[in-house]
N, C-alpha and C positions, 0 to 999 in steps of 0.2 A: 592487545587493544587497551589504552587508555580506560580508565572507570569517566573523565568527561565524555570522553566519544561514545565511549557504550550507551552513554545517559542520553546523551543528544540521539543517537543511532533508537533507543527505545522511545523517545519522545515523537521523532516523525515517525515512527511505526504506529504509536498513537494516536495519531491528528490524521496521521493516513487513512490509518480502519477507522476512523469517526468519521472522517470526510466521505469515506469511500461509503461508508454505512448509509450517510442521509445522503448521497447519491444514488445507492440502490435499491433501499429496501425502506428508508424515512426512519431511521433509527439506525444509533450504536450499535454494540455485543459489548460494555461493560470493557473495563481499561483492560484487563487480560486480553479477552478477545479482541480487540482493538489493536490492541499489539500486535499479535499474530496475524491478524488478515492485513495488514500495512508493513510486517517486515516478509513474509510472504508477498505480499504487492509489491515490495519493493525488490524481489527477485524478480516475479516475474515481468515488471514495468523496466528494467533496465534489459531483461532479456529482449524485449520486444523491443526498445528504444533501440537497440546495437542493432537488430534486424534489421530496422528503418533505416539506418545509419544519421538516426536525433541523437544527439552529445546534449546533454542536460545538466549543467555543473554546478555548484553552492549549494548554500541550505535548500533555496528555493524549487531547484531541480530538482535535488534530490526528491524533495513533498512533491513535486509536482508527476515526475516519475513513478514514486510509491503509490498516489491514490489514482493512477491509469492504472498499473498493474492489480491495486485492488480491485476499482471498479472492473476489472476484466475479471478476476479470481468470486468474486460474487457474482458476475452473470455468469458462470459457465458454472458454481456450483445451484444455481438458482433451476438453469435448465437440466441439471443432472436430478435434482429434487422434482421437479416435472414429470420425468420420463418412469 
């Protein structure tokens, strides 16, 4: 992997878990966490996208992909906190 695409690949992992963040909970987790919960979202947002058989291409997909798969990876850790 390129060090640009790594950069870009961690920047929408970023903007992901920030989006995803004031989507579920009305707050960040701080640029590390951020990261994590948006390249995690963006595993599971594309695993879920292929289910549906939604093709989501460019920068745009891609963020748009990553903070579905976040917002899902925070509500299912939110209800596992619950129980």
């Amino acid at each position: 992997m390129e060090a640009t695409s790594l950069i870009v690949f961690l920047l929408i992992g970023a903007v992901a878990g920030w989006l995803a963040g004031l989507l579920m909970r009305g707050g960040g987790f701080g640029l590390l966490g951020n990261m994590v919960v948006g390249i995690v979202g963006a595993v599971i947002g594309g695993f879920l996208f292929g289910l549906a058989g939604i093709s989501a291409g460019g920068l745009v997909g891609s963020l748009i992909t990553a903070v579905a798969g976040a917002a899902v990876l925070l509500f299912v850790v939110g209800l596992i906190k619950k129980a």
